[in-house]
Structures are given as C-alpha cells and as structure tokens.
C-alpha positions in Angstrom: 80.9 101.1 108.9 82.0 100.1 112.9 84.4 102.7 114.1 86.1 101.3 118.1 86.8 104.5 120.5 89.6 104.1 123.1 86.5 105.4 125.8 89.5 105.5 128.1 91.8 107.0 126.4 92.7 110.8 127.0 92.8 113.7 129.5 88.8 114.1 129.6 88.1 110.3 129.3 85.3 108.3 129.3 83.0 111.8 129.4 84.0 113.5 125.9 85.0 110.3 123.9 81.5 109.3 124.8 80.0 112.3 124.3 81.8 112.9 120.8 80.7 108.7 119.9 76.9 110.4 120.1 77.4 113.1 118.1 79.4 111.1 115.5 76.0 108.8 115.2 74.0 111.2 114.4 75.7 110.8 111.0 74.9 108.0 108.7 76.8 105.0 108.2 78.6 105.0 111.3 78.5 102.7 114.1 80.5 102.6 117.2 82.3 100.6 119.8 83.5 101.6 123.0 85.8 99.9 124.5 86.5 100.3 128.7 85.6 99.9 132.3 81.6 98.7 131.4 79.8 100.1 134.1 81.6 103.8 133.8 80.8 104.2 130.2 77.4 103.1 130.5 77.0 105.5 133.1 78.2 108.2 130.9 75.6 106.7 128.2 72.9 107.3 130.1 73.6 110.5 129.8 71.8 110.5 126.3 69.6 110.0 123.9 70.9 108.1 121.0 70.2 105.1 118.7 71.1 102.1 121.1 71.6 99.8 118.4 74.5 101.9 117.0 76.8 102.4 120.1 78.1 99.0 121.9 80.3 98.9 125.0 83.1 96.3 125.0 84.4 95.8 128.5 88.0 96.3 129.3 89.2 96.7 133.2 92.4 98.1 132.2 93.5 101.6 131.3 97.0 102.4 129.8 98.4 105.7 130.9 100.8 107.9 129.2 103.5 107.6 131.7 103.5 104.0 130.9 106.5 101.9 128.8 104.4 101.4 125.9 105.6 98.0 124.7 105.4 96.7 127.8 102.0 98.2 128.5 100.9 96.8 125.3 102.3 93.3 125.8 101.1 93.5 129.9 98.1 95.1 129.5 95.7 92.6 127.3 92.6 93.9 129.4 93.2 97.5 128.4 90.8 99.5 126.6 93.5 100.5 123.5 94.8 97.1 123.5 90.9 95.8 123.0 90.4 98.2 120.5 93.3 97.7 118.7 92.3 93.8 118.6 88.8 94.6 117.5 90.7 96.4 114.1 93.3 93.9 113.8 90.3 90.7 113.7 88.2 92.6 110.9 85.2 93.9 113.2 86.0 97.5 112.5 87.1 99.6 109.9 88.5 101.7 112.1 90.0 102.9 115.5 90.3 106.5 117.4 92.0 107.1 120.6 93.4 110.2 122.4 95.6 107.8 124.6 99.1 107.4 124.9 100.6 108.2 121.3 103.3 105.8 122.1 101.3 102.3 123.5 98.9 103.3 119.8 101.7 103.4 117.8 103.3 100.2 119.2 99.9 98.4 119.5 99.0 99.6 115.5 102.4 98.2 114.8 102.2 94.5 116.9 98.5 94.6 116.9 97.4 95.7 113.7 100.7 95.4 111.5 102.5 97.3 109.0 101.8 97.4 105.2 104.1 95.4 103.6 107.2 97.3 102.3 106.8 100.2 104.7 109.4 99.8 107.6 107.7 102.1 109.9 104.4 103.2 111.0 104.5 107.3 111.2 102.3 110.4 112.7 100.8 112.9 109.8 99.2 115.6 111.6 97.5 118.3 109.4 98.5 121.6 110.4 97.5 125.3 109.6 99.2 127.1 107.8 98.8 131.2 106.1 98.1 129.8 102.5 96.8 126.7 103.6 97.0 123.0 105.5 99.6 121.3 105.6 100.7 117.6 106.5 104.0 116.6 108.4 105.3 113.4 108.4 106.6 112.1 111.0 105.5 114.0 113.6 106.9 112.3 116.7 106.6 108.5 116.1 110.0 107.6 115.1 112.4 109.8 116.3 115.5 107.7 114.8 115.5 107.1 110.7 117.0 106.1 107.8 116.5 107.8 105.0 114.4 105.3 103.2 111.8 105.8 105.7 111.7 109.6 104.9 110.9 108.3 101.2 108.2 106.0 102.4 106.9 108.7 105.1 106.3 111.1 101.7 105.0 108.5 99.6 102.2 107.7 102.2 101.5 111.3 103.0 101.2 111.7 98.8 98.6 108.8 98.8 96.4 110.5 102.3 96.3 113.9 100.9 95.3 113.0 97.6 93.3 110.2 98.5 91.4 112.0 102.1 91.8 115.9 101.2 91.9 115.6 97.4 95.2 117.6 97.1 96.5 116.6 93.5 99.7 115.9 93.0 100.8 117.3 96.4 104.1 119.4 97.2 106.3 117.5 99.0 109.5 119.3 101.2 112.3 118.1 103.2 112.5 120.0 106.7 116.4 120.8 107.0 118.1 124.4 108.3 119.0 125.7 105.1 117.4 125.6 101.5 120.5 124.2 99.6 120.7 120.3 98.2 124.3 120.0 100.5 123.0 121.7 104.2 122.2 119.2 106.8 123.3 116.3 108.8 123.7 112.9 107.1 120.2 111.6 107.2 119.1 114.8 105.2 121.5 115.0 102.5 120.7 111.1 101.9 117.1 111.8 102.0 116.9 114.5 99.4 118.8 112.1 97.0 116.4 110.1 97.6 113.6 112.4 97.0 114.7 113.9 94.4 115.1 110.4 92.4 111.4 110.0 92.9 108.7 110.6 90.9 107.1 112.8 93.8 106.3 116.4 93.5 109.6 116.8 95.3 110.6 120.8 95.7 113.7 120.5 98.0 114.4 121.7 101.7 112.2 123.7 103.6 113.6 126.3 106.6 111.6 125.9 110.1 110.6 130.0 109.3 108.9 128.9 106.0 107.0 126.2 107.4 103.9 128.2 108.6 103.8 129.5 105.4 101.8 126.7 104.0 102.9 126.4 100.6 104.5 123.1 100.9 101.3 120.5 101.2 103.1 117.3 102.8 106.7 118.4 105.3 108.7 115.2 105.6 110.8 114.7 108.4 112.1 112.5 111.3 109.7 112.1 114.4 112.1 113.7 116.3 112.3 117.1 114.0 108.7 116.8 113.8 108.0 116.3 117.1 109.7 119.5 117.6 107.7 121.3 115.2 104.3 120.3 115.9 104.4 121.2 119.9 106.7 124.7 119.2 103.9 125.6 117.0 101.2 124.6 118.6 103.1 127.0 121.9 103.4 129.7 119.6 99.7 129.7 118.6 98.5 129.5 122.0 101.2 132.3 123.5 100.4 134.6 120.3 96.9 134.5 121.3 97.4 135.1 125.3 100.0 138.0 124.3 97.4 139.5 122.2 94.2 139.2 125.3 96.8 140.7 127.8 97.4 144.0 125.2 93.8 144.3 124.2 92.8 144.2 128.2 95.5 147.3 128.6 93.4 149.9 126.7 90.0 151.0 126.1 90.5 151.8 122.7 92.2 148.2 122.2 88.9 146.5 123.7 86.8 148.2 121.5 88.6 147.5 118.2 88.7 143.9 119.5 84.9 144.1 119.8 84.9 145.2 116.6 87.7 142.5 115.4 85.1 139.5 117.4 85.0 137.6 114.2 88.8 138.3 113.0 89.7 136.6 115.9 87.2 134.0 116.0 88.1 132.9 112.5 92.0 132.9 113.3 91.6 131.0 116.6 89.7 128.3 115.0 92.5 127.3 112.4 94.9 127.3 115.4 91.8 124.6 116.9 93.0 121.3 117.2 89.6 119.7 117.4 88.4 121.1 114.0 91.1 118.5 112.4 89.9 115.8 115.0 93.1 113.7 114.4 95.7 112.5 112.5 96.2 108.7 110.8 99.5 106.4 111.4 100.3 106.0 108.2 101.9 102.7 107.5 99.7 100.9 109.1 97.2 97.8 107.6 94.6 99.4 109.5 92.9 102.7 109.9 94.3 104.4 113.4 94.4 107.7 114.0 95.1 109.7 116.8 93.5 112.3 118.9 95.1 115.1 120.5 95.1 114.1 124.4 93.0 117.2 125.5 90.6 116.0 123.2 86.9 117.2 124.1 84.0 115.8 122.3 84.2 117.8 119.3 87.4 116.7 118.9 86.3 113.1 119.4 83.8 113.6 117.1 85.8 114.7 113.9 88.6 112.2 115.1 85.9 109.5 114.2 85.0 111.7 110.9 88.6 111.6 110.2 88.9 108.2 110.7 85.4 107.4 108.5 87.3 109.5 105.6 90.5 107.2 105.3 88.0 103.9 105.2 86.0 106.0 102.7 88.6 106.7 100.5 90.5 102.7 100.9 93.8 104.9 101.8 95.4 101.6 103.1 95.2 99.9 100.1 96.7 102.7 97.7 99.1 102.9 99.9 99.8 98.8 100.0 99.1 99.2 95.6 102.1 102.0 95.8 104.5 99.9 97.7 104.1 97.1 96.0 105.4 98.6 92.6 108.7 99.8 93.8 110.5 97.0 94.8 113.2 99.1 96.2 111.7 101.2 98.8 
C-alpha cells in the first residue's frame, strides 16, 4: 500500500510529517511518498535510519499556506506539495493521502482533484471525538458550512459506513445537533433534516443538545460544517482551559500537589483522550479517494496515526461501501 504525505503541510512541517513517515514504515505494508521542496525533505531524511526503498520524495517547489484562497491556490498552485499529492491519489499511484495543510485548499483539491462519489453532493469532515462513554464521530465538522438537508442525510449515511466499516461500531447511533430535543425545534434546515432522517433506515434517535454532546452516547453527530465547526474548536478550548484551570489550582496548595502526585496516572489517562494525535486524523468523506486530515499542530505522532488512519479506510474499502450505498437509493 503507497500512502502520499503533504511533507509541507502543517505548523511543524517538513520535520514531524517526516519524522511521523519513519515511524509509520516501521509497520508492514506501508509505503510512503513525500511530496515537497526536494532538497529540504531529504535533509530531514538524513536524519534517519529507515528502509530507503519504502520512503520516496516527489519534488514540489510550491507550498500552499492557510491564509491562502483555496480554490485559487489549488487551481494557481500546480507545483505545490498538496496539489502533487492530491494528483498522485487522483492517477491511482496511492491508496491514500495525509496532510495537516490548509483544511480548505484539501478539501477543494479532494473535490476537483480527486472527485466526489457519485450521488454524494458534498465532500465533508468526520473528526472522531472523545467523549465520557465513548468516541464519537461529527459530521460535518467545518467543510461545508452552508447545506441542504439532503447533505445532512448523505453526511450520516457516510459516517454509518466509516464507523462500521474503520471502528466496527454496528449499526451506529446517529443524532441531529439542534438546541432542543423535540422533532419541531430548530431553524429550517433542521426540521427538514430530521424528516429526512427519520425516513431512513438509519439508527436515527433524534436531536441532540450541544450539553449532551460530550456525553458520548450518540456514535455519529450530524450537522452543518458551520455548527460543527463550532463544536469541534469550543471543545477542543474547553479541554485544553479545563486542564490549565486545574495546573493553576493544584500549584496553589501543597496538599493539592501531592494528591496530584498521587492522581499522575488519573490525569495522564484523561489528557490523552483529550490528545489529538492519538486519533491522527479524520477522512473527507465523500470523496473517491482516501484523504484525511491532520490537525495543523500535528507532531510526528500525530503524522504517524494520520497515515494509520488513513491505511485503515483502504483496509476496510470504505470508498466503495460508501459508492455501493449510494448507488441503491436513487433519491439521495
């Protein structure tokens, strides 16, 4: 399997997306591209010691930013390394593509590049998330942040197919994000949505409040990219404040520094679910091949189980169930 790494992609790039590309090798079955400025990544290469034959640079003099327009940066930049990457998926030569780049110039480029599935209107960001009772998926988390609501309906019926297909959740949960529990709250695109929903044959259990959605009992939160958006960075600012709230208290007290010495593990354990690098990514579903996104602090860790993630939706042919699934409901 040939898995292409945006090597320029990200806060800490080419050093941790190179870094993480060796320690994904040391798995079987994977082999690597890097795509970027030639003589930096190299640089970086030497760095190692690794299997030469499974790591190949593919040089691209041009880096995207996220500041960027990213359809124009995708249609200017032909020499960049996401837009090489992208091509290397879109002509067959890898299964697979990871990059911690701009999340809008990936999701235009695995929409123009790579293409949609047939039947789905719009390619969209599942992040797994943590949860008290467990992971969860939301759907879309930021790439579309207008939709109708048969996108919502194709948004759950692809995050249906990844979680029982990549984290072998059967017959998954599925809930509607809205600001009350009751089939009439919401704006138009909700109320329209949950008809739609609940016409399905999905696992559909209605609407889900924001203050319920850490919960985790809901596997797969559907939502516009706007909405989920929202969610994804207020939680991931909660985590991160809960846990500098709690240093500044324990460093108040004596008595509070011992207990957290005595606590070390408590904490470790609950700051690694809150770690984004232990989920790697997450995939645009939607699209006709494997992408998936790294978080833009991404260090190699992250990089590493990005390319795992990414190796797991090949694995499990999560692009084609989804293209089967489509295909028999003509009106989606």
């Amino acid at each position: 399997m040939i898995i292409v790494v945006d090597g320029m992609g990200g806060d800490f790039a080419p050093g941790e997306a190179v870094c993480g590309a060796v320690s994904a090798i040391k798995e079987p079955n994977i082999d690597i591209i890097i795509t970027g400025k030639e003589d930096i990544i190299n640089n970086e290469l030497k760095k190692y010691q690794y299997d030469k034959n499974r790591i190949n640079v593919l040089d691209a003099k041009e880096v995207i930013t996220t500041n960027e327009h990213p359809v124009m940066a995708v249609r200017r930049k032909k020499d960049s390394s996401l837009v090489k990457a992208l091509n290397v998926v879109s002509s067959g030569k890898a299964q697979a593509v990871v990059s911690a780049g701009s999340t809008g110039a990936f999701m235009t480029g695995a929409t123009l590049i790579v293409g949609r599935i047939k039947g789905i209107d719009r390619v969209a960001l599942s992040p797994i998330m943590p949860g008290k009772n467990g992971k969860f998926m939301v759907v879309d988390a930021g790439a579309n942040v207008d939709c109708k609501p048969k996108y919502l309906l194709q948004f759950a019926l692809m995050g249906k197919i990844y979680l029982e297909n990549v984290m072998n959740i059967k017959n998954p949960s599925v809930g509607l994000v809205n600001i009350g529990t009751e089939e009439q709250k919401g704006n138009e695109l909700t109320k329209a949505a949950y008809k739609l929903l609940k016409e399905s044959n999905l696992n559909f259990i209605g609407n889900v409040e924001p203050r319920n959605i850490s919960d985790g009992d809901v596997d797969l939160l559907v939502c516009d990219g706007f909405v989920g958006n929202t969610v994804l960075k207020m939680y991931e600012g909660v985590a991160l404040n809960v846990m500098s709230m709690l240093k500044e208290e324990i460093l108040k007290s004596s008595t509070a520094k011992i207990g957290a010495v005595l606590m070390k593990n408590v904490f470790r354990n609950l700051k690694s679910k809150f770690d984004y690098s232990e989920y790697g990514g997450c995939a645009f579903l939607g699209s006709k091949g494997i992408c998936v996104k790294a978080h833009g602090s991404s260090d190699s860790k992250a990089f590493k189980n990005a390319i795992f993630r990414a190796k797991d939706c090949v694995d499990s042919k999560v692009v084609d169930k989804i293209k089967l699934e489509v295909e028999k409901i003509s009106d989606i």
